[in-house]
C-alpha positions in Angstrom: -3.4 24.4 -16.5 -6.7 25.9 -17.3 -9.5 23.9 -18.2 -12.0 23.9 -20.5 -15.3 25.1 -19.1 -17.5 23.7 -21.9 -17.1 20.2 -21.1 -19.9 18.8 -23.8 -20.6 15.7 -25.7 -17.9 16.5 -28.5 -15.1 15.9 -26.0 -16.3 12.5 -25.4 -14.2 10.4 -27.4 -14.7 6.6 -28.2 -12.1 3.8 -28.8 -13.4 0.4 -28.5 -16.6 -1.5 -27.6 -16.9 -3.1 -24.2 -17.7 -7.0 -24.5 -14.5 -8.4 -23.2 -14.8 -6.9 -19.4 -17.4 -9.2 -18.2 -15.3 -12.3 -19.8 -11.8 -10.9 -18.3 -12.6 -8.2 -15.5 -9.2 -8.9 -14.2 -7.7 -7.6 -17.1 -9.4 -4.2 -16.1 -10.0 -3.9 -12.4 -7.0 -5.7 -11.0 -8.7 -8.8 -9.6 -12.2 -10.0 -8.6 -10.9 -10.1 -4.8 -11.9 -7.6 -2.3 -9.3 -5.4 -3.6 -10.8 -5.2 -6.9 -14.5 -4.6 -5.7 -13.1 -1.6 -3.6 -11.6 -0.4 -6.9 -14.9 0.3 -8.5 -15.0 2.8 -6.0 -12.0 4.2 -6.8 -12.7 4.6 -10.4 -16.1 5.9 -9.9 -14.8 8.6 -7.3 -11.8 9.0 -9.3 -14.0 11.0 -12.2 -15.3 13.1 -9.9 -12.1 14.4 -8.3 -11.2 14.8 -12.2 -13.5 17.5 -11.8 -11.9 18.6 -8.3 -8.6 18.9 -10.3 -10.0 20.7 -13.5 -11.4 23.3 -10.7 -15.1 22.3 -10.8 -16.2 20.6 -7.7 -15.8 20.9 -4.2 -16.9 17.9 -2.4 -17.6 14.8 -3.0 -20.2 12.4 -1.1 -19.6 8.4 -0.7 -22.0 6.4 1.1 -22.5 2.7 1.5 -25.7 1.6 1.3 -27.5 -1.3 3.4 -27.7 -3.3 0.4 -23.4 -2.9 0.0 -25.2 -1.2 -3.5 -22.5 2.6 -3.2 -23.7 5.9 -4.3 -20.9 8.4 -5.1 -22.4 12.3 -5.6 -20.3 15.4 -6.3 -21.0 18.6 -7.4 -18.9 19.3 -10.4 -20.5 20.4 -13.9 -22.4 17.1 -14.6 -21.5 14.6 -17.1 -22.7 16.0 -20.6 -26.3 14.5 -21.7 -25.8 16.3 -24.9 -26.1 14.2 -28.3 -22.4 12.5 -28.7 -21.5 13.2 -32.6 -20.1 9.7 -33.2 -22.4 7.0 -31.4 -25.5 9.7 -32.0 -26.6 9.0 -28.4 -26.3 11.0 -25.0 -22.6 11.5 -24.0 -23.7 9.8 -20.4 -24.9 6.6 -21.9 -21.5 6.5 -24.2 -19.6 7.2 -21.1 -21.3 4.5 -19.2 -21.6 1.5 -21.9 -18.5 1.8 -24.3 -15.0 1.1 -23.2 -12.9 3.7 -23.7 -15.2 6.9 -23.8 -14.2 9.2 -21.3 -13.1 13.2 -21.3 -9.5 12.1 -21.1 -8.7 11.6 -24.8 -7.9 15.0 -25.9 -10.2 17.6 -27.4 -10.0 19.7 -23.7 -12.6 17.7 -21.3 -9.4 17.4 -18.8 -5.8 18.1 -19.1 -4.7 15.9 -16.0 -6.9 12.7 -14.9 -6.7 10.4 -12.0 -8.9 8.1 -13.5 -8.3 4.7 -15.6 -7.6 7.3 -19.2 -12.3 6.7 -19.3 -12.3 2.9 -18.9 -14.0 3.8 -15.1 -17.2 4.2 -15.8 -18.1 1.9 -18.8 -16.5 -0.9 -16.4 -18.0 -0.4 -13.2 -21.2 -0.3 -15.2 -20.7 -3.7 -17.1 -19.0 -5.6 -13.3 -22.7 -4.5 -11.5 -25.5 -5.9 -11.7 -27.7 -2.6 -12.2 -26.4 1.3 -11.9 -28.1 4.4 -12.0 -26.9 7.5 -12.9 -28.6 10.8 -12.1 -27.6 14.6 -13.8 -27.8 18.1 -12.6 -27.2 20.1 -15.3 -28.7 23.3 -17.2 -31.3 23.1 -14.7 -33.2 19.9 -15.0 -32.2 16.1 -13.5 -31.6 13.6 -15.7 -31.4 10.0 -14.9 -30.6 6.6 -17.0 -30.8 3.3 -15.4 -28.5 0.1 -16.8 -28.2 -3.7 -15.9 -25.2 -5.3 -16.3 -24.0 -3.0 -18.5 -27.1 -2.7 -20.6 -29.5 0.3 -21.0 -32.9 0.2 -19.6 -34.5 3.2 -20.6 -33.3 6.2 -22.6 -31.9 9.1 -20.7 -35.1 11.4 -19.2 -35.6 14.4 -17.2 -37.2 13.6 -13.9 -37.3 16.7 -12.4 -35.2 20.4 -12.0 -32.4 21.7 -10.1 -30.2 25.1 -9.7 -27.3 23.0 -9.1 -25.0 21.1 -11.0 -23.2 17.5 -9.9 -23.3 13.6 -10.8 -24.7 11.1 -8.5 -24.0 7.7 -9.4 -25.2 4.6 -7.3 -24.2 0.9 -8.2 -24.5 -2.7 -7.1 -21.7 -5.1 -7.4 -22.0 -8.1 -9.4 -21.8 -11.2 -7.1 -21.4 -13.3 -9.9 -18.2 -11.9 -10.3 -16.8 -10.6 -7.2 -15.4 -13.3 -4.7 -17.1 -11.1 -2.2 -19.8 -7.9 -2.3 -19.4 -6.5 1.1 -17.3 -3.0 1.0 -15.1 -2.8 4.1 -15.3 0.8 5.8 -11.7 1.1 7.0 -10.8 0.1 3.3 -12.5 3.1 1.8 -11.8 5.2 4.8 -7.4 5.0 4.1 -8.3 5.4 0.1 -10.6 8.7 0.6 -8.5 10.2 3.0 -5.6 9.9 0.9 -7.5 11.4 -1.7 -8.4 14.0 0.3 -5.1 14.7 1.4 -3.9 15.1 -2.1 -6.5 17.2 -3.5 -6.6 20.5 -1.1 -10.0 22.0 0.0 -11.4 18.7 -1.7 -14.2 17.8 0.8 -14.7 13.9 1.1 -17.4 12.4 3.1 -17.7 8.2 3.5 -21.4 7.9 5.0 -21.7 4.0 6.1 -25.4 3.3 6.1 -25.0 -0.2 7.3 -23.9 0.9 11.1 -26.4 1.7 14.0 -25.6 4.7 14.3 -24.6 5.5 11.3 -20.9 5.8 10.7 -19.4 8.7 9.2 -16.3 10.4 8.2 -15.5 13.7 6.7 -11.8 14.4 5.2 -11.0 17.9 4.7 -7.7 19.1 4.2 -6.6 23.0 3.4 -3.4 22.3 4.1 -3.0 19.0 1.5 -0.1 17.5 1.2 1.7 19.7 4.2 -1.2 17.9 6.3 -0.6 14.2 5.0 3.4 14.8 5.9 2.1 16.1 9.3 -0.5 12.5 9.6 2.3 10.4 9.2 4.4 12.2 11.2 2.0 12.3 13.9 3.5 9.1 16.0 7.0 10.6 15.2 8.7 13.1 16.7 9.5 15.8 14.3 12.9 17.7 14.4 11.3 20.7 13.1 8.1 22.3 13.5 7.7 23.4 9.6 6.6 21.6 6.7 9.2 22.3 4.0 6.8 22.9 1.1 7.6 23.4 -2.8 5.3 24.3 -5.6 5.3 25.5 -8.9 4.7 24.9 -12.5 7.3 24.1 -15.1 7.3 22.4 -19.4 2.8 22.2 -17.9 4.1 20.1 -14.5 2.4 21.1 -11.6 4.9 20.1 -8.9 4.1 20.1 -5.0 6.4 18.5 -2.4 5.9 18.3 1.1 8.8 16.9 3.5 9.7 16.9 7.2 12.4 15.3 8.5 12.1 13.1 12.1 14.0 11.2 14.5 13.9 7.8 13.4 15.9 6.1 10.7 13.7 5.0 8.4 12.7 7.0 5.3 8.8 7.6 4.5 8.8 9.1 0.5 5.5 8.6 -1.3 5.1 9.5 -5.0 1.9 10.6 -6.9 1.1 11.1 -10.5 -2.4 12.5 -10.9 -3.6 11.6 -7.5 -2.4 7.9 -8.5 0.3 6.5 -6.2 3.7 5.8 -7.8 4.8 2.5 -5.8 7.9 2.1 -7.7 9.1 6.1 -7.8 10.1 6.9 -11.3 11.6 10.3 -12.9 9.9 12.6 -10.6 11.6 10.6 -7.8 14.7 10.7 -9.4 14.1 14.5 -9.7 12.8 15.3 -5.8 16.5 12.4 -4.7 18.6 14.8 -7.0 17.3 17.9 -5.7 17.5 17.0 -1.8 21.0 15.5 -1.9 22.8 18.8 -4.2 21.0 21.7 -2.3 22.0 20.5 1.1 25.5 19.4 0.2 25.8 22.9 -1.7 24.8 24.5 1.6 26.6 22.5 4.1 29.9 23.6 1.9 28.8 27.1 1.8 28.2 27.7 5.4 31.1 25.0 6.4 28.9 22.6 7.8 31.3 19.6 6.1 34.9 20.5 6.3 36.8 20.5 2.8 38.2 17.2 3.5 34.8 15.4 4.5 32.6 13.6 1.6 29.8 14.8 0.6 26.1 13.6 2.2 25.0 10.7 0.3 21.0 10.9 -0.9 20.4 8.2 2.2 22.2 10.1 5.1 20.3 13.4 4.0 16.6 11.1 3.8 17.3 9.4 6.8 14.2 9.8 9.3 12.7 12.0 6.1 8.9 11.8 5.4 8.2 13.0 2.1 4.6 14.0 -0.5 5.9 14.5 -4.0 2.7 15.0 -6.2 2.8 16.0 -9.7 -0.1 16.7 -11.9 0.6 15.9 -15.9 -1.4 15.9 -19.1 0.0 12.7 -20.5 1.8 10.3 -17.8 3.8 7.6 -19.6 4.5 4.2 -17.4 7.1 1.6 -17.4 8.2 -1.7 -15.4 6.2 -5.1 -15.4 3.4 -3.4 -13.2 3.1 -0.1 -14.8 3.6 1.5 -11.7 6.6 3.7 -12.6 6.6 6.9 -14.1 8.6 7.0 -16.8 8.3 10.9 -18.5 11.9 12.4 -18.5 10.7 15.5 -18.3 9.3 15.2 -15.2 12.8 14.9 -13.6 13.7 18.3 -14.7 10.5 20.1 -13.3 10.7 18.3 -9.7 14.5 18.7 -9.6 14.2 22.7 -11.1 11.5 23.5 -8.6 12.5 22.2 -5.4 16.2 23.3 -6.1 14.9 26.8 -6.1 12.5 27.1 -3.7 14.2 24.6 -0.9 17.9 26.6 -1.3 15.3 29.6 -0.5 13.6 28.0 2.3 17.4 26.7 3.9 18.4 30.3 4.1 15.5 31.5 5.7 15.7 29.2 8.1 19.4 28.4 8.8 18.3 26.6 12.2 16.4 23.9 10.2 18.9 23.6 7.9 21.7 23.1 10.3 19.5 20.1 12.1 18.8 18.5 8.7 22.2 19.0 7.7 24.0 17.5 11.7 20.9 14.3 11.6 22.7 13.5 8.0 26.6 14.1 9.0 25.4 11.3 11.8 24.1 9.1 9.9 27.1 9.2 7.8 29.2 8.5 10.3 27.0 5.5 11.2 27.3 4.4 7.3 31.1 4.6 7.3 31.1 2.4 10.7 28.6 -0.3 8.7 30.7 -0.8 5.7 31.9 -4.0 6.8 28.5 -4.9 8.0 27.4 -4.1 4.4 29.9 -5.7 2.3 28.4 -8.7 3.8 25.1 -7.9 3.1 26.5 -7.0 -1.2 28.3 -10.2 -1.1 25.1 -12.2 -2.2 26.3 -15.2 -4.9 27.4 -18.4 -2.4 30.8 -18.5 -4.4 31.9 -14.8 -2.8 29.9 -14.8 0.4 30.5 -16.1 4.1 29.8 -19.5 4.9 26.0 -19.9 5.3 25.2 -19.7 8.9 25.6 -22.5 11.0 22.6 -23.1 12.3 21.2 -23.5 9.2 19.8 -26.5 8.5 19.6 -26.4 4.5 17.6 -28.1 2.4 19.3 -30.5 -0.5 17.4 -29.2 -3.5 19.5 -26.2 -4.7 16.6 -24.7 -7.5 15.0 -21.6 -5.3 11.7 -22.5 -6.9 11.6 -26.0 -5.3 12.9 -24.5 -1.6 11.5 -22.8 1.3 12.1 -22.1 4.6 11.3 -21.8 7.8 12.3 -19.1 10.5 11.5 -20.6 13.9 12.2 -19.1 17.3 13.9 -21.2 19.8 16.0 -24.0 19.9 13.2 -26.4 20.8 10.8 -25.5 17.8 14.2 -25.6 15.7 14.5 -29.6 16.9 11.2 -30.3 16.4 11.3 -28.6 13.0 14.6 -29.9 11.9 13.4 -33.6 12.7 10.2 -32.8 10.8 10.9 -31.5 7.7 11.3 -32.5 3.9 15.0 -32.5 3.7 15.0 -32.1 0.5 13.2 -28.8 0.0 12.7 -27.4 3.6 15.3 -25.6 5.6 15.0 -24.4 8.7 16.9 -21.4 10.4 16.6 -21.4 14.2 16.5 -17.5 15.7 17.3 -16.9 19.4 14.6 -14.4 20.9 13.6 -11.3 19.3 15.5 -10.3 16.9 17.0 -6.2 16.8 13.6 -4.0 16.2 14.9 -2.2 13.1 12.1 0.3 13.6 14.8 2.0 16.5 18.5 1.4 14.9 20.6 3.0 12.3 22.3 0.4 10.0 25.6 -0.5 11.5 23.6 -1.6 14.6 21.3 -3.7 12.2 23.6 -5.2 10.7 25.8 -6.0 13.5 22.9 -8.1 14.8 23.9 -11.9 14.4 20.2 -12.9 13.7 19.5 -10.5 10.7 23.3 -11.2 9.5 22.5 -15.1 9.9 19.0 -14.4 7.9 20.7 -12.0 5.2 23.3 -14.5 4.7 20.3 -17.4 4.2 18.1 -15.8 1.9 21.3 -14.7 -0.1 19.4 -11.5 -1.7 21.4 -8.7 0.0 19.5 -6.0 1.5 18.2 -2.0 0.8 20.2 -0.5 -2.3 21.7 -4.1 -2.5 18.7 -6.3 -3.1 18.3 -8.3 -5.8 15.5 -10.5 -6.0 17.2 -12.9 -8.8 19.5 -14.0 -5.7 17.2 -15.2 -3.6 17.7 -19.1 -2.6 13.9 -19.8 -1.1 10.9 -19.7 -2.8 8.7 -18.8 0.1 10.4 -17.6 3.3 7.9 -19.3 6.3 8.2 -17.3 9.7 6.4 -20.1 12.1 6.1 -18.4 15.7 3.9 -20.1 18.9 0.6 -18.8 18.9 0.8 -16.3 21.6 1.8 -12.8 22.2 5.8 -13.5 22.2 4.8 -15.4 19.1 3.1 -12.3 17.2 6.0 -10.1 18.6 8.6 -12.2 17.1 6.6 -12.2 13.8 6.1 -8.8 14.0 9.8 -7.4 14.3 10.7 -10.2 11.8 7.9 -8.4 9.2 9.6 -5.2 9.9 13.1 -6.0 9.1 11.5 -7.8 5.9 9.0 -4.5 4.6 12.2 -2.0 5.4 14.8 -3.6 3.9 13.7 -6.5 1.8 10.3 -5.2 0.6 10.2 -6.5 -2.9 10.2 -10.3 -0.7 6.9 -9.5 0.3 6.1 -7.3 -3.1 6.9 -10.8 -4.7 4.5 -12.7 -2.9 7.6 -14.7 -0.9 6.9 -14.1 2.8 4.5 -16.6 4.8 3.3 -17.0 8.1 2.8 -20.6 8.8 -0.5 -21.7 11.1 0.1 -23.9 13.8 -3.2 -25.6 15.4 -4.1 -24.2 18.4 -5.9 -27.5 20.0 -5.7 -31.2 19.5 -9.0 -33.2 20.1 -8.5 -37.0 20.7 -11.3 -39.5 21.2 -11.8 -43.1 20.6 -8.1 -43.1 19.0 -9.0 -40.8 16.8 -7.3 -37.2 16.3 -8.4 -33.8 15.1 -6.5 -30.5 14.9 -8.3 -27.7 15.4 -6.9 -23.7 14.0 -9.1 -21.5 16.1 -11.7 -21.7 19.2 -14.5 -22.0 16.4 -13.1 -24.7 14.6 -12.9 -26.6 18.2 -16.1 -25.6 19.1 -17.5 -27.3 15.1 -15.6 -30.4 15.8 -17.2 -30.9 19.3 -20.2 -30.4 17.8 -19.8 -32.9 15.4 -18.3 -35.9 17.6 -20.1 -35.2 20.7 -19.0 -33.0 24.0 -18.3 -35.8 26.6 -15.5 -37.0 29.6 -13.9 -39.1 27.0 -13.0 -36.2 25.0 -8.9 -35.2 25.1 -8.2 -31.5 24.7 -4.9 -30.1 24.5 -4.1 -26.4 23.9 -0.6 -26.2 22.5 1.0 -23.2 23.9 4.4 -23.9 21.5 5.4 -25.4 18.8 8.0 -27.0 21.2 5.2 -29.0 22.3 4.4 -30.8 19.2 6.8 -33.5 18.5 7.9 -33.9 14.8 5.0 -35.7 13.2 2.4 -33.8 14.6 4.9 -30.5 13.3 4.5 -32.3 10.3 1.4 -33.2 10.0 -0.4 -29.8 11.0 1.8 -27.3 9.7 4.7 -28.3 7.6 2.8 -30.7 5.0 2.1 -29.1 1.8 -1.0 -31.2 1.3 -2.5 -30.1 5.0 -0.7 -26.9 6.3 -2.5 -23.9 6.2 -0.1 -20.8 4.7 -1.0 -17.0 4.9 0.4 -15.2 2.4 2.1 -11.7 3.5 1.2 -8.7 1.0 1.4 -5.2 0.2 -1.9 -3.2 -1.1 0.3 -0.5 -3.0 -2.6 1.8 -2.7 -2.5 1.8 0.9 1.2 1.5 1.3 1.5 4.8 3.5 -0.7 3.3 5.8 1.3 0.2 6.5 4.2 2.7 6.9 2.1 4.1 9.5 1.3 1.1 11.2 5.0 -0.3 11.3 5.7 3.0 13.0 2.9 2.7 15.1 3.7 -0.8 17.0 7.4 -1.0 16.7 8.2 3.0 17.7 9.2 4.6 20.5 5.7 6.3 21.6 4.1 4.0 23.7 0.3 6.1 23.7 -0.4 5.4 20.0 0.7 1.3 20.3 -1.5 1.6 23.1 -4.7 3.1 21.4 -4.3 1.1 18.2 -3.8 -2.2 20.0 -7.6 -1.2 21.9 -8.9 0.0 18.5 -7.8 -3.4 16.5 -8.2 -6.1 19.6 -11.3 -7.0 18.0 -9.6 -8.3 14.6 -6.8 -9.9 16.9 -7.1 -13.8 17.1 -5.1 -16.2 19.1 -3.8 -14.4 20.8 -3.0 -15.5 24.4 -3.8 -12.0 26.9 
């Protein structure tokens, strides 16, 4: 997958003009949140590990400047400043002001791209209010200057250089962006990532804002052996090797990284391009068929399964498994609603044909390995076979077919899902409350006794022998895991209301667990809520205000006066509400406040990590993460 090394003006290709991303920059960054000012980062750091693909650059420099303005340097060939045939201008100023102009197109600039197919540039140009753009190349600097998308000066040499790169500095529009201040951990997960999946890529995030300054350098040799090894690092392994595949096959680069652990739970991440595949696609499909026939072929070979046994199934095999599959191809098609599929067939066939050969290699080699892969999976087989009962429940999802809905249930009357939600409560006293509360019409309420099963540390049948999670499965009527399906689901949003304490945030904790490793698409969807109970009632003079947090308290006294005739009460349960102050504070549509659970799915193997992190068995790394993140921890009663 050589590249071309002259990279010039006439590989610039344009498409179309670039008026519309001002009007609709949703359409072409995601959002104007905080998720889509980080993604002009992305994109902008994204052309230059184009050049770290195409073998041209070596490390790439991000810093955020006081002003929250970013400068992104690398030091690949340099964007081509010679005349571009078509617009008759430099190719830097077509690459920066027209939609659509990029080396991506054809005609040899790159044969793989992580980038936005040369929308990047053009847009992050036209969403900020100025950017600059300086050149090494042929041994002179050149530099062009642009606000809001427009050119200020033609492109000019201001001064020489022996090296070659791009530096690019940018400040985002605030008439745009809900918000203009770049978050340091946010960048950190993305460039590390990067990192990970580029090897011998060296990424440094410089934050210029801190006193002293903060920094962080990523540097992987290993690369994707490494990011198996990161997410791994709170687990306990039940090897010591990586098992690593790579090869080329039909112009697919392949590499797969994978170690198996002993939890339950599987970790697989798919890339195309250095682009995360949340949804898997054919190179999943590939990596699932490879895994489950070479160590089923084995297992019969070395009589591992007797003749009688069934095969491994994919899941018993990738139980506990922690998985990198990156491809690298020329022209990635995607499918499904959010494009986030990959959908090239031919993809299938070089994953599946690579790791076939090269992981029937590795099993022989190492017959030890192979033999604890293949006893982890004849367990969790056995543990499948002693669920099915437990999971016939879980497949029976219409009402007509299924178990009676659970009888603590209090259901709502209103039988469309869009109309319905409801709430998961911990107790029998908040249940009462919530119960007595409640619209009957479209709020239900299901009552949960303690802390439900932490799924983080239980195989299946043991999950779903749990009464809780069976009474919850049963409610939301989806089904779970292979057996979800969204279309079933009887509640619009699904509320998890929990005291505002520590037991509290446990609760909601194991409950968001079960939810992200069995139901994810509920929280994908934009269904999963965690209701805000106040945390203090203010009375004076008859009058009554609710306050959410100590500086909401501390704005009301200031406003009505701090005096002896002032009534403060710290709720320490919901229990200690009765139902139309439950009602009024957090239950109301017109006053409660709702917080919306979601999934970044460019920072998904991070949450992984986190789940892993506070629900697993190591107690050191919960400890140490709790310490690094009590600062951002509110309400909570220590």
């Amino acid at each position: 997958m050589e590249e071309s090394k002259n990279y010039g003006a006439d590989q610039i290709q344009i498409l179309e003009g670039l008026e519309a991303v001002r009007k609709r920059p949703g359409m072409y960054i995601g959002s104007t949140s905080t998720r889509g000012l980080h993604h002009l980062v992305y994109e902008i750091v994204d052309n230059s590990v184009d050049e770290a693909l195409a073998g041209y650059c070596s490390e790439i420099q991000v810093f955020i400047n006081e002003d929250n303005s970013i400068t992104v340097i690398d030091n690949g060939r340099g964007i081509p400043v010679d005349i571009q045939e078509k617009a008759q201008r430099p190719a830097v100023e077509v690459v920066f002001t027209i939609l659509h102009a990029g080396g991506k197109f054809g005609g040899g600039g790159y044969k793989v791209s992580g980038g936005l197919h040369g929308v990047g540039a053009s847009v992050v140009n036209a969403l900020s209010k100025w950017l600059e753009v300086e050149i090494s190349i042929d041994g002179k600097v050149y530099k062009q200057r642009y606000e809001y998308g427009k050119v200020m000066y033609d492109l000019k040499v201001v001064g020489k250089s022996e090296k070659t790169g791009t530096k690019v500095t940018f400040l985002p529009d605030d008439t745009i962006f809900d918000d203009v201040i770049y978050d340091f951990n946010t960048l950190k997960t993305r460039l590390r990532e990067t990192a990970f999946l580029t090897k011998n890529l060296k990424i440094t995030l410089t934050d210029l804002r801190e006193d002293p300054v903060l920094e962080r350098t990523f540097h992987y040799e290993g690369g994707i052996k490494e990011f198996v090894e990161y997410i791994n690092r709170h687990k306990d392994p039940l090897y010591n090797k990586v098992i690593y595949c790579e090869g080329v096959k039909d112009d697919i680069y392949v590499e797969v990284a994978m170690q198996h652990n002993d939890s339950f739970n599987e970790s697989v991440y798919s890339f195309v391009n250095n682009i995360i595949t949340p949804e898997g696609g054919m190179h999943l499909t590939g990596f699932r068929s490879a895994i489950t026939k070479v160590f089923n072929d084995y297992a019969r070979e070395f009589k591992l399964l007797k003749e009688k046994e069934d095969n491994l199934s994919g899941d018993d095999l990738r139980e506990g498994l922690t998985a990198i599959i990156s491809i690298k191809i020329s022209e990635p098609q995607f499918e499904g609603q959010t494009k986030q599929k990959l959908g090239n067939a031919e993809a299938r066939s070089a994953v599946e044909s690579i790791m076939s050969e090269q992981l029937t290699y590795f099993l022989e080699q190492n017959p030890q390995i192979a033999k604890t892969i293949i006893n982890k999976a004849l367990l969790a087989q056995r543990a499948r076979i002693a669920a099915r009962k437990a999971r016939d429940v879980a497949r029976k999802t219409t009402l007509a077919d299924t178990m009676a809905l659970p009888g603590k249930l209090a259901d709502c009357s209103d039988k469309d899902p869009k109309n319905c939600e409801i709430y998961i409560v911990e107790g029998d006293s908040a249940g009462g409350s919530a119960k007595s509360a409640r619209n009957r019409a479209t709020q239900a309420i299901l009552p949960l006794r303690g802390k439900i099963l932490n799924v983080e540390k239980a195989r299946i049948d043991r999950i779903l022998g749990n009464e809780e999670i069976k009474a919850m499965i049963t409610a939301f009527g989806t089904g779970i895991h292979d057996n979800f399906n969204i279309d079933k689901l009887r509640y619009d949003k699904i509320i998890i209301m929990t005291d505002a304490d520590v037991d509290g945030a446990h609760i909601a904790t194991l409950l968001l667990t079960f939810f992200y490793r069995f139901m994810p698409d509920l929280i994908r969807e934009g269904h999963v809520y965690l209701a805000q109970p106040p945390l203090y009632k203010l009375e004076k003079n008859k009058k009554v205000w609710y306050a959410y947090s100590d500086d909401e308290l501390a704005s009301i006294l200031e406003e009505v006066g701090r005096d002896s005739s002032n009534k403060i009460q710290r709720y320490k349960g919901l229990g200690e509400m009765d139902a139309s102050q439950l009602w009024d504070t957090t239950m109301d549509p017109e006053n409660r406040i709702l917080l919306k659970v979601a999934i970044d799915n460019e920072d998904e193997s991070e949450i992984d990590l986190t789940f892993n992190t506070l629900m697993g068995d190591k107690v050191e790394p919960r400890r140490k993460f709790i310490e690094e993140n009590a600062k951002f921890v509110k309400n909570l009663d220590i």
